[in-house]
Backbone and ligand atoms as CSV (ligand in chain L), in Angstrom:
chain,resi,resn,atom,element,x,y,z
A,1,UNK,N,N,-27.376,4.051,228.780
A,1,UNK,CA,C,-26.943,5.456,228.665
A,1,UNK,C,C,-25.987,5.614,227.483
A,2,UNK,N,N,-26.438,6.735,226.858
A,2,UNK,CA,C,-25.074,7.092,225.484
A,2,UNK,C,C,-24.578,7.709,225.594
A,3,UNK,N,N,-23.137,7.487,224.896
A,3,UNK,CA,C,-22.382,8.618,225.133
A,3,UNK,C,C,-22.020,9.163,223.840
A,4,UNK,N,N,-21.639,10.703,224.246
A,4,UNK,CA,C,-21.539,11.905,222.954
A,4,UNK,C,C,-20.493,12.592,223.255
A,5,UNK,N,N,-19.298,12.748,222.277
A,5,UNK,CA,C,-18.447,13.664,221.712
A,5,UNK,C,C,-19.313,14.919,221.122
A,6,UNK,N,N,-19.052,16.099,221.691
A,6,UNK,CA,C,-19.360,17.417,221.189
A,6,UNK,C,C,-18.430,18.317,221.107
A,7,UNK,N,N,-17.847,18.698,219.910
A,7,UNK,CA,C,-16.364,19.337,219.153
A,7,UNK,C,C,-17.147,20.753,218.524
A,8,UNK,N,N,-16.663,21.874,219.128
A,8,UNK,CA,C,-17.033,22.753,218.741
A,8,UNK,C,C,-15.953,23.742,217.979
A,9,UNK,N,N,-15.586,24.204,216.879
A,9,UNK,CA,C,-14.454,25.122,216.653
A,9,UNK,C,C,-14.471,26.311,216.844
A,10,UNK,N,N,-13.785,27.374,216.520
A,10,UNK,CA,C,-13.374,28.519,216.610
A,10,UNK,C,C,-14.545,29.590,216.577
A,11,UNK,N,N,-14.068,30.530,217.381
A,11,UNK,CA,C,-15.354,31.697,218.086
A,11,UNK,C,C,-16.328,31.253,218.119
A,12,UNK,N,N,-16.494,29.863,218.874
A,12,UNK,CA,C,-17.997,29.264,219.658
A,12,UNK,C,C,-17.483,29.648,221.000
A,13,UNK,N,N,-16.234,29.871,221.438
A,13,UNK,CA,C,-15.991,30.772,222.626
A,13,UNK,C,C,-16.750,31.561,223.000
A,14,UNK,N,N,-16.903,32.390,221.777
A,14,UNK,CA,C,-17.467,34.021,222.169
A,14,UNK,C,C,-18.940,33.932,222.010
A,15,UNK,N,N,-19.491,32.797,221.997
A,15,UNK,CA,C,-21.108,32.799,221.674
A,15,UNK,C,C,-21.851,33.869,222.822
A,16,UNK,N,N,-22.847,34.552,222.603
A,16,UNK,CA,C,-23.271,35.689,223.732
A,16,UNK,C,C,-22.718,36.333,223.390
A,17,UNK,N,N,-21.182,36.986,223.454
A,17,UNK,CA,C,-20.972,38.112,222.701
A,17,UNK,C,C,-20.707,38.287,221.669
A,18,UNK,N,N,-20.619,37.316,220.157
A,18,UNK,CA,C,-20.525,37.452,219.294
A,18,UNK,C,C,-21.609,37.474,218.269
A,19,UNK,N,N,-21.346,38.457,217.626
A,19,UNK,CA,C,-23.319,38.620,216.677
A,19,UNK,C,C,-24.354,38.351,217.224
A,20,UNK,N,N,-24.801,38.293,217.935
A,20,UNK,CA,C,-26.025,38.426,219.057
A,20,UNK,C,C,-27.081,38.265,218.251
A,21,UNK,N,N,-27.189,38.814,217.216
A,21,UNK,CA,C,-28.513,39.239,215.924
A,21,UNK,C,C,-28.400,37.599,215.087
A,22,UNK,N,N,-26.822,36.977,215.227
A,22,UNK,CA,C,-27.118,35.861,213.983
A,22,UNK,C,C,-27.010,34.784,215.201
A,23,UNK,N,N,-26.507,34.862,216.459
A,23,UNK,CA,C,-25.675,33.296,216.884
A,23,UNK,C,C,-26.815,33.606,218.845
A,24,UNK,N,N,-27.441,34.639,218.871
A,24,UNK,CA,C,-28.394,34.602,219.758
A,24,UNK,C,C,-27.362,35.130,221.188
A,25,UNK,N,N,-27.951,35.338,222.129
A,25,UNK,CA,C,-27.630,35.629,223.359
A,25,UNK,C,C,-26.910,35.164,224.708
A,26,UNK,N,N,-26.851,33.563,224.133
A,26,UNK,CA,C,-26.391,32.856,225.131
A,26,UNK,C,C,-24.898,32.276,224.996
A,27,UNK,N,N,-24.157,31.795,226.007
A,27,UNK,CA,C,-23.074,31.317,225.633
A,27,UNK,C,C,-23.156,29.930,225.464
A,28,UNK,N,N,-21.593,29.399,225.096
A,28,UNK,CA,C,-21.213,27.875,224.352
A,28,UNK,C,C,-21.581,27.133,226.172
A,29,UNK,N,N,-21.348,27.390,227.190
A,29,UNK,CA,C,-21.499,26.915,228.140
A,29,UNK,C,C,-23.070,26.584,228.700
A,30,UNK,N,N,-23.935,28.288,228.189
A,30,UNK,CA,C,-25.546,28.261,228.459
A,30,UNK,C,C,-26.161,26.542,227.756
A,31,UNK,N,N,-25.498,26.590,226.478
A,31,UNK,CA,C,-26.139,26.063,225.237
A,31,UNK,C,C,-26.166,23.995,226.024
A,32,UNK,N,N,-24.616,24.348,226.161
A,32,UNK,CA,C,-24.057,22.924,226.694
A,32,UNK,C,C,-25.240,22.715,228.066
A,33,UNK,N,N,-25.217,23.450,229.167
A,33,UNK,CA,C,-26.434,23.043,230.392
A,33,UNK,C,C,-27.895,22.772,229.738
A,34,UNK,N,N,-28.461,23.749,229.340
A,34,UNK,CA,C,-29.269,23.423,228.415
A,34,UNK,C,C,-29.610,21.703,227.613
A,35,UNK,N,N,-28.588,21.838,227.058
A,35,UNK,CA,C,-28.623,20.293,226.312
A,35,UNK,C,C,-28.386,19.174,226.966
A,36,UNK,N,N,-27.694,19.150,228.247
A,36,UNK,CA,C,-27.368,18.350,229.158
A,36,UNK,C,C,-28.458,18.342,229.945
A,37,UNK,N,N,-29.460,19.445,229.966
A,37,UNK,CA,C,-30.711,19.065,231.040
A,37,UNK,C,C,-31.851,18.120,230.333
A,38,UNK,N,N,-32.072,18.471,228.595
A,38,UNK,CA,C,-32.459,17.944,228.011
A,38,UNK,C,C,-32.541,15.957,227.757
A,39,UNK,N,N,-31.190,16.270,227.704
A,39,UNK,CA,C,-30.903,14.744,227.574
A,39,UNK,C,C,-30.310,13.856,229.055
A,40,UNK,N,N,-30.794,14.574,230.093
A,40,UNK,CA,C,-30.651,14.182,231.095
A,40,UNK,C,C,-30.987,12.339,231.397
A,41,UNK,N,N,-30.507,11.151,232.051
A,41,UNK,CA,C,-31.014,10.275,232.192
A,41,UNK,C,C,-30.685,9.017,230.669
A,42,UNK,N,N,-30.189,9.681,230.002
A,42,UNK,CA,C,-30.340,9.193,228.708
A,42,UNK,C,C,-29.051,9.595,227.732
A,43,UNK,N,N,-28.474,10.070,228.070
A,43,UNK,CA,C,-26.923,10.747,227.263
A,43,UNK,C,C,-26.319,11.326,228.391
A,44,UNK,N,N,-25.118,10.887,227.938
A,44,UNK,CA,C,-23.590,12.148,228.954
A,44,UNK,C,C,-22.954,12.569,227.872
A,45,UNK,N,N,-22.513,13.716,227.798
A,45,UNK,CA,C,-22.140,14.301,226.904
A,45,UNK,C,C,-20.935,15.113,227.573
A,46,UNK,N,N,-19.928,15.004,226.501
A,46,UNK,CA,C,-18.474,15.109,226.342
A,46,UNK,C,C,-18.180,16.687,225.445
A,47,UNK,N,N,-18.078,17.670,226.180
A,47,UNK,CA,C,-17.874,18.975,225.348
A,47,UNK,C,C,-16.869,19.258,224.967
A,48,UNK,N,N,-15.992,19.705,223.980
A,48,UNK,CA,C,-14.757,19.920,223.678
A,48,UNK,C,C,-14.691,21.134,222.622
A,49,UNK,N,N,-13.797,22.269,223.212
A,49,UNK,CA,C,-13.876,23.499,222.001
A,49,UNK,C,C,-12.598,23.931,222.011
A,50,UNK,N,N,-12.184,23.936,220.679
A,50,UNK,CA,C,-11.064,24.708,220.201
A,50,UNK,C,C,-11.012,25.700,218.952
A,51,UNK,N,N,-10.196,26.188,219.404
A,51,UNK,CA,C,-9.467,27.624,218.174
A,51,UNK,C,C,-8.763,27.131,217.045
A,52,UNK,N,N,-8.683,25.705,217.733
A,52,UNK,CA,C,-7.146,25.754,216.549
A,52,UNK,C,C,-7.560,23.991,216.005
A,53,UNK,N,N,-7.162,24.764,214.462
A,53,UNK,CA,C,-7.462,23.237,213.572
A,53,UNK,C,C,-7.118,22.408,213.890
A,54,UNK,N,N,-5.798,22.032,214.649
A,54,UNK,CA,C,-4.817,20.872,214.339
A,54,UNK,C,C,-5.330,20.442,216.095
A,55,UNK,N,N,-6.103,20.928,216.599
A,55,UNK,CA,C,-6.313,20.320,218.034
A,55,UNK,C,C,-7.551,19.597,217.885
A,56,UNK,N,N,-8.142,20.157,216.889
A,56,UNK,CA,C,-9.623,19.712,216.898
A,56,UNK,C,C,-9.437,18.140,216.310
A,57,UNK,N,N,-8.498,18.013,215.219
A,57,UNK,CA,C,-7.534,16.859,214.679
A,57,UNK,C,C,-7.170,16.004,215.315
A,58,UNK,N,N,-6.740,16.170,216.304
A,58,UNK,CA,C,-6.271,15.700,217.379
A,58,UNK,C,C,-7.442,14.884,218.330
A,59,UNK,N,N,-8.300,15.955,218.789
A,59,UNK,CA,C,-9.225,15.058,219.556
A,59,UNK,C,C,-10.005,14.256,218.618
A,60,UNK,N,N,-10.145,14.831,217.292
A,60,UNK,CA,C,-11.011,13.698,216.168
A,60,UNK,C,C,-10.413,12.197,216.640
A,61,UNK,N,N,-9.258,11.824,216.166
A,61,UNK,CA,C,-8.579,11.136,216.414
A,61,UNK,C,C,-8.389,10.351,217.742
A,62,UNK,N,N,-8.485,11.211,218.658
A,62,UNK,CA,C,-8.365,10.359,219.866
A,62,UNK,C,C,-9.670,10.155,220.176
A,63,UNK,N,N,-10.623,10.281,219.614
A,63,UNK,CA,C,-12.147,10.056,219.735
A,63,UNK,C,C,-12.370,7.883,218.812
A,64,UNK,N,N,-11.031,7.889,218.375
A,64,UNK,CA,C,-11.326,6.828,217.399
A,64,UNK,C,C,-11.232,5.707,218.476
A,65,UNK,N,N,-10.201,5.870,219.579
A,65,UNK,CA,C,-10.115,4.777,220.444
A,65,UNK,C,C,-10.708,5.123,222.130
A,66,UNK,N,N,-11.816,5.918,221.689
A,66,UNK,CA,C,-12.406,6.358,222.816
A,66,UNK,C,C,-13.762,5.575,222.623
A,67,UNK,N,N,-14.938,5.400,223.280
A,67,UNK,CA,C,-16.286,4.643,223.001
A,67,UNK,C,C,-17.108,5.894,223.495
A,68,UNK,N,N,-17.465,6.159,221.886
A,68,UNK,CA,C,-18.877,7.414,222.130
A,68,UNK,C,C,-19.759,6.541,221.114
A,69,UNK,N,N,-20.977,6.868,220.971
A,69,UNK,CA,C,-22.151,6.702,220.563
A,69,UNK,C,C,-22.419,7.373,219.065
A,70,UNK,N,N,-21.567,8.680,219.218
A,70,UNK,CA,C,-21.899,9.733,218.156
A,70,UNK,C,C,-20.617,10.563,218.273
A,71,UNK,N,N,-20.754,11.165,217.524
A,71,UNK,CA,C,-20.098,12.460,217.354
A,71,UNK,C,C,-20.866,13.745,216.896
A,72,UNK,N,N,-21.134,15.016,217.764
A,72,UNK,CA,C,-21.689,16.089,216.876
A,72,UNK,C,C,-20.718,17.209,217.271
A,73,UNK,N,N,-20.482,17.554,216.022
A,73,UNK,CA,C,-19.092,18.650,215.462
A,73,UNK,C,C,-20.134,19.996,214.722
A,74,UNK,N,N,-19.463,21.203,215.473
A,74,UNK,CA,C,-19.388,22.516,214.874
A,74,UNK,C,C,-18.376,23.035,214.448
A,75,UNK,N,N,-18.168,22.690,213.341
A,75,UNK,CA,C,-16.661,22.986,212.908
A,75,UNK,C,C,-16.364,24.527,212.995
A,76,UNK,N,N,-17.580,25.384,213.236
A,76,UNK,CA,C,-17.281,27.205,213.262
A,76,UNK,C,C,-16.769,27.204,211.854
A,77,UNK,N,N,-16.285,28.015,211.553
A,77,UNK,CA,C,-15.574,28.447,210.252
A,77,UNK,C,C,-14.834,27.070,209.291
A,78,UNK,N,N,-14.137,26.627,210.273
A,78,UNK,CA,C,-13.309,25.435,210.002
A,78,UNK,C,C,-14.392,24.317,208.662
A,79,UNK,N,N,-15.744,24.803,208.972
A,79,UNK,CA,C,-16.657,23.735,208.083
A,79,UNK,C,C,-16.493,24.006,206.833
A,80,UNK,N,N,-15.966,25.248,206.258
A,80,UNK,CA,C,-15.794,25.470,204.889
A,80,UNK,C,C,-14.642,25.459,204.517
A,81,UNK,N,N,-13.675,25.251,205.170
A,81,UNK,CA,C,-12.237,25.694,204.733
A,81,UNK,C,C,-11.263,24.017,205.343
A,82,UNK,N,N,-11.826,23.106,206.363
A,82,UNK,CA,C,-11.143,22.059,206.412
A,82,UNK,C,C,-10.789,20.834,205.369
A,83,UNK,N,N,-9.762,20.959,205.201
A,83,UNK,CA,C,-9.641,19.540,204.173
A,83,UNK,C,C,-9.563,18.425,205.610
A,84,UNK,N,N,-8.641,19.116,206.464
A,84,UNK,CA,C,-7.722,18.305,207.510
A,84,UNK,C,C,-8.642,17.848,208.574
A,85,UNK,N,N,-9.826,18.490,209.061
A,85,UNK,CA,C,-11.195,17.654,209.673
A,85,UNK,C,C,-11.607,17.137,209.274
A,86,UNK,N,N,-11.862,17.183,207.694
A,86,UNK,CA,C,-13.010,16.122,206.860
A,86,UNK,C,C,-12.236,15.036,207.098
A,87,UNK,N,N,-10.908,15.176,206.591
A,87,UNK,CA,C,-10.000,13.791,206.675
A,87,UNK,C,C,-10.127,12.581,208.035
A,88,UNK,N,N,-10.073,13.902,209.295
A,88,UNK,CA,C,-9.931,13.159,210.325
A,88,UNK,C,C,-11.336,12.233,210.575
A,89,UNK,N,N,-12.025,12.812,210.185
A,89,UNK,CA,C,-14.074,12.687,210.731
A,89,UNK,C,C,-14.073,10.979,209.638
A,90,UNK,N,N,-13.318,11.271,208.293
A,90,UNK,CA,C,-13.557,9.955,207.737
A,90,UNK,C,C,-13.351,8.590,208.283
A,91,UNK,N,N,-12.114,9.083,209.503
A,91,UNK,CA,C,-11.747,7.977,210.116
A,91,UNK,C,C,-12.451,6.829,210.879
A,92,UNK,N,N,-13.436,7.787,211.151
A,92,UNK,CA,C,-14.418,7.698,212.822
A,92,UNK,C,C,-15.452,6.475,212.217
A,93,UNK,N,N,-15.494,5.643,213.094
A,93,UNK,CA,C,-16.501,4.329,212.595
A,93,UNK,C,C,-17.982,4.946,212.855
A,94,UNK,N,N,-17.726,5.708,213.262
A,94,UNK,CA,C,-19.511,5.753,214.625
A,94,UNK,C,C,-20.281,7.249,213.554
A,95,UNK,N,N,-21.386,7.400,213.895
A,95,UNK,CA,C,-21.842,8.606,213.469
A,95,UNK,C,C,-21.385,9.676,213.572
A,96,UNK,N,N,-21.774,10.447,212.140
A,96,UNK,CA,C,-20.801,12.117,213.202
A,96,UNK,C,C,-21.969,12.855,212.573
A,97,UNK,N,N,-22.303,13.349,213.105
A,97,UNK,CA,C,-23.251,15.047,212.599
A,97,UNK,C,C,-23.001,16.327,212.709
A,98,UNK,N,N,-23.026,16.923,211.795
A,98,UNK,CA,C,-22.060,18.597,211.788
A,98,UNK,C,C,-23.628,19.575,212.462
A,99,UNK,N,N,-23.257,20.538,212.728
A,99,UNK,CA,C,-24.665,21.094,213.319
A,99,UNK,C,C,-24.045,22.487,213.305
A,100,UNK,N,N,-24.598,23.568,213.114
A,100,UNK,CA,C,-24.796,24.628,212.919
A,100,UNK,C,C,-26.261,25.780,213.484
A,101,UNK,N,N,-25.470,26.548,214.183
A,101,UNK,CA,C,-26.276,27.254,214.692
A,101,UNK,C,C,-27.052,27.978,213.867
A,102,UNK,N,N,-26.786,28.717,213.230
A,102,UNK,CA,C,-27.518,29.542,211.937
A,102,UNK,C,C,-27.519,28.994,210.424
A,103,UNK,N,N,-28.313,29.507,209.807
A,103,UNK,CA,C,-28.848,28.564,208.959
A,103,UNK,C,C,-27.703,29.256,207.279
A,104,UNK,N,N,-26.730,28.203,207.368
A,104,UNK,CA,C,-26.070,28.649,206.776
A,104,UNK,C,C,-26.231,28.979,205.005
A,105,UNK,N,N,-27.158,28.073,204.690
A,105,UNK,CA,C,-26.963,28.568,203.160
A,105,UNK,C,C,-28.143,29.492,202.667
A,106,UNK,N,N,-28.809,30.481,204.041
A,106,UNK,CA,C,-29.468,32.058,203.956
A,106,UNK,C,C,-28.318,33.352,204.055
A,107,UNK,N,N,-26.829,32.791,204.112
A,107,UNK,CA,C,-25.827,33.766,204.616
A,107,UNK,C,C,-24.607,33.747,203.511
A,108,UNK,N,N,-23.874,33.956,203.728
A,108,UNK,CA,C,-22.818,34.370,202.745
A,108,UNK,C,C,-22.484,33.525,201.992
A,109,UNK,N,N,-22.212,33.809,200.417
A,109,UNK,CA,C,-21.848,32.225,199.526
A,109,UNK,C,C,-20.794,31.207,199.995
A,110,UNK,N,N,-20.009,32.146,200.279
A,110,UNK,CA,C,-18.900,31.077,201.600
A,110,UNK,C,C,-18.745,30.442,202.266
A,111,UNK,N,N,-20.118,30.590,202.829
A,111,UNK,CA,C,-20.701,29.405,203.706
A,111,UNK,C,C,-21.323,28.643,202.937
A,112,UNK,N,N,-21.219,28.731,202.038
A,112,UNK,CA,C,-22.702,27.696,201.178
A,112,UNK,C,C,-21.709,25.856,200.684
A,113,UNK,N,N,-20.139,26.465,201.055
A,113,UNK,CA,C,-19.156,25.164,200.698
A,113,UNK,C,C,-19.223,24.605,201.987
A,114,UNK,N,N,-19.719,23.385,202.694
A,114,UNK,CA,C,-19.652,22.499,203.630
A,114,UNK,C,C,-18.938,21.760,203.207
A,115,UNK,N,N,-16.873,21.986,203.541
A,115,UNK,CA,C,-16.243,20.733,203.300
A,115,UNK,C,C,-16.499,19.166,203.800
A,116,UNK,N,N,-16.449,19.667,205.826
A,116,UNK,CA,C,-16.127,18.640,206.570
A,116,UNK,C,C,-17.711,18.095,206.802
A,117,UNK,N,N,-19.084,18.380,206.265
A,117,UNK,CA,C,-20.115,17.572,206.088
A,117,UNK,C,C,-19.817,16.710,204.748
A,118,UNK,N,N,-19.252,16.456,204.368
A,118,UNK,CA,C,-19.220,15.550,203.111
A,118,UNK,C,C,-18.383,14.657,204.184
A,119,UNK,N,N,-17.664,14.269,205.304
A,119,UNK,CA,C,-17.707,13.266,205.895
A,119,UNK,C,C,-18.735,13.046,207.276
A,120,UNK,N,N,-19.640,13.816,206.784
A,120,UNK,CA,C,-20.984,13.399,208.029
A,120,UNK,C,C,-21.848,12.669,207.884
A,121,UNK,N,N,-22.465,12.533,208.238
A,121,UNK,CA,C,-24.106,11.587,207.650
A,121,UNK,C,C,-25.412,12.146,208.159
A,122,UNK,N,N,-25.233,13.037,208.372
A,122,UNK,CA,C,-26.175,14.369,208.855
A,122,UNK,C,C,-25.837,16.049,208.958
A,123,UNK,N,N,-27.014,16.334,208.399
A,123,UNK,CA,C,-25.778,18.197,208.900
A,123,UNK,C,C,-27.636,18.840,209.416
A,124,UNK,N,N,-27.788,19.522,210.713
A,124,UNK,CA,C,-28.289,20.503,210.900
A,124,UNK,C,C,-27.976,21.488,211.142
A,125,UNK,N,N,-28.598,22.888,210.876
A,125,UNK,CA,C,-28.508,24.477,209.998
A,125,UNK,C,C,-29.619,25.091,210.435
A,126,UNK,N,N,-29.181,25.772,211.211
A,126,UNK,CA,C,-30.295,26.532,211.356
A,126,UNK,C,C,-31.413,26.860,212.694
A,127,UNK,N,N,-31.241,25.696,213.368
A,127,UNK,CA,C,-32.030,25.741,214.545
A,127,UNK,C,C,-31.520,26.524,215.877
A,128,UNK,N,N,-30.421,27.309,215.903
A,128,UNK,CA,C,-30.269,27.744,217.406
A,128,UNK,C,C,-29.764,26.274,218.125
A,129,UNK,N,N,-29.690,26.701,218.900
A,129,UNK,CA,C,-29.171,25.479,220.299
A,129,UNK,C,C,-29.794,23.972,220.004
A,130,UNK,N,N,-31.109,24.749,219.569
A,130,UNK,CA,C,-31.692,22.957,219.084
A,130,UNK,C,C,-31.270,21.857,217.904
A,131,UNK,N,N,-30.311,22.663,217.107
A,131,UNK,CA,C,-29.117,22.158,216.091
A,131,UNK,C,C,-28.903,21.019,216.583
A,132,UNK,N,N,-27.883,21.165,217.811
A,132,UNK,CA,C,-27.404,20.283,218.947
A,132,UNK,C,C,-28.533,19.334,219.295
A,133,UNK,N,N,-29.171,19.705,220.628
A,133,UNK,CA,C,-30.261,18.671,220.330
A,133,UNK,C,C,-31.235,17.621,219.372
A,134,UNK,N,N,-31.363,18.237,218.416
A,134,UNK,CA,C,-31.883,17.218,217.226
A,134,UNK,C,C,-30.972,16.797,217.138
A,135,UNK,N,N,-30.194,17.026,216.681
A,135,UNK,CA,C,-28.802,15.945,216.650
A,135,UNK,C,C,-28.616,14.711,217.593
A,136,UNK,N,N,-28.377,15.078,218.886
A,136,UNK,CA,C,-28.413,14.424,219.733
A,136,UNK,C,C,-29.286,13.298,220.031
A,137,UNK,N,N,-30.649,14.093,219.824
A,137,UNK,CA,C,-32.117,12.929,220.057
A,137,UNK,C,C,-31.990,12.170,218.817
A,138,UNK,N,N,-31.514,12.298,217.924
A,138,UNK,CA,C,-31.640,11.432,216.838
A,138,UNK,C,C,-30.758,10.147,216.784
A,139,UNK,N,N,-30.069,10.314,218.025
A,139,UNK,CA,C,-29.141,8.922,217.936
A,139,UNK,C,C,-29.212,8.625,218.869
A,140,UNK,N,N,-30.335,8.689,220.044
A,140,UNK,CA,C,-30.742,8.593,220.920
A,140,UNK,C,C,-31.007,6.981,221.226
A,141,UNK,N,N,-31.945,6.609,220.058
A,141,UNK,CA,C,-32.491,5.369,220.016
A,141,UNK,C,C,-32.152,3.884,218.646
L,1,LIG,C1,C,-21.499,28.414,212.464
L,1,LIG,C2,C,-21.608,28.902,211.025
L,1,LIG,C3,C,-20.231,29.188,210.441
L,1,LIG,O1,O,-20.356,29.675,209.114
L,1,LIG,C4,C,-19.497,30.210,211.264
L,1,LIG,O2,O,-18.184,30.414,210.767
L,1,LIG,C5,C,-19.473,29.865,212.705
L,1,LIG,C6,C,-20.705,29.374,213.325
L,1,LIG,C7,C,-22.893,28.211,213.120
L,1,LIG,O3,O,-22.956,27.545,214.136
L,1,LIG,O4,O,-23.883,28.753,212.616
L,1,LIG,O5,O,-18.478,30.063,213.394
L,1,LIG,O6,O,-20.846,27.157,212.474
């Protein structure tokens, strides 16, 4: 069985009620059962969401002397504007994959700067909930 760190940042809270048209209907909780039914038998997965940079820092970090398998991070906003996640994510021995619900470089040029994927070794964009999952199945084996 593997285990997975899943770090989500800021207004993945409000998923379901936020932009409905770009981030879909369901919430950060729907998304999480969902992916947990998926990888049922075969992954446990570890959810973790915050608002705030310096927490997400924090669990980066305490993820270093924890035993996960992976790491998959939605940095929310935080993906274009972190120096201080990329830093932390460099630390991490194990895989990390950034994942993104909407497909970010069809949307604002702002999004088109992925700081904290320049310490990933994967980034998916674009898939809805299945972001997460590919992610997931890919370090499956
Ligand atoms: C997002 C994309 C980011 O640009 C945005 O700030 C988010 C969500 C996504 O999952 O598509 O909060 O990370």
């Amino acid at each position: 069985m593997k285990n997975f760190l899943i770090i989500n940042g800021p207004n993945l809270n409000m998923l379901g009620k936020r932009e409905p048209e770009v981030y879909g209907t369901e919430s950060l909780d729907d998304i999480a059962k969902w992916t947990e039914e998926k990888v049922k038998g075969k992954a446990t997965l570890q959810w973790f969401q915050s608002n705030i940079e310096g927490e997400i820092v924090s669990r980066i970090q305490q993820a270093h002397s924890e035993k996960y398998d992976a790491l998959i991070i939605n940095p929310g906003g935080f993906a274009h504007t972190s120096v201080a996640i990329h830093d932390a994510l460099k630390i991490l021995k194990i895989p990390v994959i950034e994942v993104h619900l909407s497909q970010v470089y069809r949307r604002e040029e702002f999004r088109h700067t992925l700081l904290t994927a320049k310490a990933c070794s994967a980034i998916m964009s674009g898939l809805g909930k299945q972001s997460y999952y590919v992610a997931i199945h890919s370090q499956l084996h």
